[in-house]
C-alpha positions in Angstrom: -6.2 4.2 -38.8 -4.7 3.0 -35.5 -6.6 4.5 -32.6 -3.6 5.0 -29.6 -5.2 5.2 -26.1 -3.8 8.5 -24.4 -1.6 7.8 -21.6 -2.5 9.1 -18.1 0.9 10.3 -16.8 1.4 11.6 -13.3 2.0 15.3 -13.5 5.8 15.8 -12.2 6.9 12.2 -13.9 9.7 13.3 -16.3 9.7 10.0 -17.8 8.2 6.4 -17.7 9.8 3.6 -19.5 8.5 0.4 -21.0 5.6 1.2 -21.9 3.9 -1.1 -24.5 1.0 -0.4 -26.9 -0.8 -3.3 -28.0 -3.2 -2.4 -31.4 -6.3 -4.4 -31.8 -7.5 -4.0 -35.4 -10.9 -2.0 -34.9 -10.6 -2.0 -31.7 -8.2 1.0 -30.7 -5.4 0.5 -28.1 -5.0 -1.5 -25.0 -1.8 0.4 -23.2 0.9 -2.1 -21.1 3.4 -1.7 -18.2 6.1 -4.0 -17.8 7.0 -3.9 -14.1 10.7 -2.9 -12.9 12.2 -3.7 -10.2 11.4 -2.0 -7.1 7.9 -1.1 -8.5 4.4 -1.7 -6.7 1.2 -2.0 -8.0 0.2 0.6 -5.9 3.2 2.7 -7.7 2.0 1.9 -10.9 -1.6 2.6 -10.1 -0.4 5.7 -9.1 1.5 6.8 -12.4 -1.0 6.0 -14.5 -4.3 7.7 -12.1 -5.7 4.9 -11.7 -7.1 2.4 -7.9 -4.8 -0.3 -7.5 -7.9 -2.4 -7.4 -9.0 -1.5 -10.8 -5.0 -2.8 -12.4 -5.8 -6.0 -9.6 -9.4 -7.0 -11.3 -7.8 -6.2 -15.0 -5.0 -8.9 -14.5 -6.5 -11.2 -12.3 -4.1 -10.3 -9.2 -5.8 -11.3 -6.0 -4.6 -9.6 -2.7 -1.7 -9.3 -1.4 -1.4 -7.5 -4.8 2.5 -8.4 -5.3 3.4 -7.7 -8.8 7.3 -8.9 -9.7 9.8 -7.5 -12.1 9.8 -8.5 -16.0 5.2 -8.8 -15.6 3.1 -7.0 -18.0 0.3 -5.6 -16.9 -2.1 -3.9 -18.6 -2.9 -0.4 -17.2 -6.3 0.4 -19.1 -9.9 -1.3 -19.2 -10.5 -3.7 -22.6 -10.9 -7.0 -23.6 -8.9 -9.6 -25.0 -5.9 -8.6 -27.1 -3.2 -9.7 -29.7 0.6 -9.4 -28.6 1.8 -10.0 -32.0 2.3 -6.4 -32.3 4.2 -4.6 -29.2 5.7 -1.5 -29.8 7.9 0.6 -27.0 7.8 3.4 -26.1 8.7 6.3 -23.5 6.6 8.8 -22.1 7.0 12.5 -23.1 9.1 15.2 -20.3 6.9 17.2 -18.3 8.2 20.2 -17.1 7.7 21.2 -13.3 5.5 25.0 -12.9 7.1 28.0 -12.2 6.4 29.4 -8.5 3.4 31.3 -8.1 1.5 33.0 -4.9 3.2 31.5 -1.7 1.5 31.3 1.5 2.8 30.0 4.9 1.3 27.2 6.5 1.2 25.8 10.1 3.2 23.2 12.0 0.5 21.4 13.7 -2.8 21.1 12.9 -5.5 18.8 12.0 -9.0 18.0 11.8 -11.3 15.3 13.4 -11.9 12.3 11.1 -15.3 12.3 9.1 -17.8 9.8 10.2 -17.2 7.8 7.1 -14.0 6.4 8.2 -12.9 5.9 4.2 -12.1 9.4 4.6 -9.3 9.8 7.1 -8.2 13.2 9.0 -6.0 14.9 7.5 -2.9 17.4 9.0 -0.4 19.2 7.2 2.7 16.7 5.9 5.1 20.1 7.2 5.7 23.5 7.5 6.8 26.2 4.9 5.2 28.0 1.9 2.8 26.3 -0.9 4.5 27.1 -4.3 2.7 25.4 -7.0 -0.7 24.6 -6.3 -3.1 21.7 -7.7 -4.3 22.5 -11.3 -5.4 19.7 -13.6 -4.6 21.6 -16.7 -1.1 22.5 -15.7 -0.4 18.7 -15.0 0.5 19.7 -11.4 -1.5 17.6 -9.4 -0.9 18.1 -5.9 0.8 20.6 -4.3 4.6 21.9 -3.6 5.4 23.2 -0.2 8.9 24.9 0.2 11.1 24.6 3.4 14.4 23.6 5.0 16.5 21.1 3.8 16.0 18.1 5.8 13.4 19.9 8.2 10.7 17.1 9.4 7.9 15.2 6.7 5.3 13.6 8.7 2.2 11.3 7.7 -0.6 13.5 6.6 -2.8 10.4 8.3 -2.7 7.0 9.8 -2.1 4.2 7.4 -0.5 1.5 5.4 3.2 2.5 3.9 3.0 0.9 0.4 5.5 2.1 -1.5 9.0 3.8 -0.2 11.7 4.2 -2.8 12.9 5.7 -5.9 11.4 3.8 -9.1 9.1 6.5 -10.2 11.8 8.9 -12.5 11.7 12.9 -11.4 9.9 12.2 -8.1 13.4 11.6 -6.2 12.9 9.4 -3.0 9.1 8.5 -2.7 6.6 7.4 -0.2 3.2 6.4 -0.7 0.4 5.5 2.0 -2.3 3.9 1.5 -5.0 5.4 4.3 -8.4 3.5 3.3 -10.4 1.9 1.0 -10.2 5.4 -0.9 -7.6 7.3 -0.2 -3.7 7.5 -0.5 -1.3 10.2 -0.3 2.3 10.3 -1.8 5.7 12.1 -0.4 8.2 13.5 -2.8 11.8 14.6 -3.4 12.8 13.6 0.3 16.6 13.5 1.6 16.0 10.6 3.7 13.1 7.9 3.9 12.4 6.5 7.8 9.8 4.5 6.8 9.7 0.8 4.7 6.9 -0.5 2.8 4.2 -2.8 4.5 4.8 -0.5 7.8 2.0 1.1 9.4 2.4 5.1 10.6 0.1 7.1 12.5 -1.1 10.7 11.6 2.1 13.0 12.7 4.5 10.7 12.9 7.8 11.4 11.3 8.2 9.7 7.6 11.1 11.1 5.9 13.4 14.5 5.4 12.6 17.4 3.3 15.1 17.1 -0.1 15.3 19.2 -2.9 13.3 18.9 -6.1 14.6 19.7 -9.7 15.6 23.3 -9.4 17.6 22.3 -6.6 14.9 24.0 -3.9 14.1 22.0 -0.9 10.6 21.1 -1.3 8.1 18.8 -0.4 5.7 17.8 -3.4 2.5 16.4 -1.8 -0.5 14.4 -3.4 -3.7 12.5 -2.1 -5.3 10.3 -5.0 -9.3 9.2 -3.9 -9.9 6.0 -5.4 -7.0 6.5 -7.9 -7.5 10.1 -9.0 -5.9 13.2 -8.1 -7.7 15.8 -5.7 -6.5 18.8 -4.3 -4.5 18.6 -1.1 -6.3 22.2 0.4 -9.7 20.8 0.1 -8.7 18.0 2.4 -5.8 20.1 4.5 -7.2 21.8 7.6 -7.8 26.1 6.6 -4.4 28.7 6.3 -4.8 30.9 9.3 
């Protein structure tokens, strides 16, 4: 039987395409990305939950980590493999949670950066209620924060803008800043990106404008990944008074 590696989809992606399985007799599979345009590796990384360092050392892609459209790269650990047999195929729809408990956050707040300065301070991205909130289970993993259309989205923390577009399919117009050798957090469903890729932002400053997600509801869906993996946003965000 032909072992098929389970694929490690971002919790709000509707839908990935491109996506090609390569079987190894004996060996189970070794799971591809073909790169579209727009993409980053740091964008892939981030669909498939894992450091952009780890898809770097896997395919031999030494810093500045450019990636270009049409590359295959393979987005899972393994050895060797065959590409006489490629099959496509697209990743299954994930539908967003329902609303549950909302509470109201503040506008301005943050907290002093940890000693360890992998671990940057962290302030709210903007103001308004939290929605859904970080489960694992329930594929949701960050959190949704509901507000004004167009009201202000602002860098949770200093850093590195490494991805700003609209390549990654039900996340509408995304950012994604990378903050340290651990941490990165990612902006979604905004009206209006201020910000370009390869542009550094400091904590507060103003990124993009608050859109709407897929029930049409002006949201902002907010993650932070630590060395690749999803974490939950209030452990990091400075206490609800």
């Amino acid at each position: 039987m032909v072992a098929v590696m389970p694929l490690s989809f971002w919790g709000r992606l509707r839908s990935v395409a491109w996506l090609c399985v390569v079987f190894l007799p004996g060996c189970g599979g070794h799971v591809y990305h073909v790169v579209e345009p727009g993409e980053t590796l740091y964008s892939i990384g981030w669909v498939y939950g894992h450091d952009y360092r780890d898809l770097a050392r896997w395919n031999g892609i030494s810093e500045p980590y450019v990636v270009h459209s049409g590359q295959r790269l393979r987005v899972a650990p393994g050895g060797a493999v065959r590409a006489d047999k490629v099959e496509v195929v697209t990743a299954p729809v994930v539908q967003p949670e329902k609303p549950v408990v909302k509470k109201r956050i503040p506008a301005q707040v943050s907290v002093k950066s940890s000693a360890d300065n992998r671990n940057p301070g962290w302030q709210w991205p903007t103001q308004g209620r939290v929605l859904n909130y970080f489960s694992s289970s329930k594929l949701n993993k960050g959190i949704d924060i509901e507000g004004e259309l167009r009201q202000a989205i602002v860098a949770a923390a200093s850093g590195k803008v490494v991805y700003s577009g609209t390549g990654l399919v039900g996340m509408g117009r995304l950012i994604i800043i990378n903050h340290s050798s651990q941490y990165l957090s990612a902006y979604a469903h905004n009206d209006e990106i201020l910000v370009k890729e390869g542009q550094w932002v400091k904590k507060g400053e103003l990124i993009a404008r608050m859109g709407r997600g897929s029930d049409d509801q002006a949201i902002l869906h907010f993650e932070i990944r630590r060395e690749g993996k999803p974490v939950d946003p209030l452990k990091f965000l400075p206490g609800i008074k």
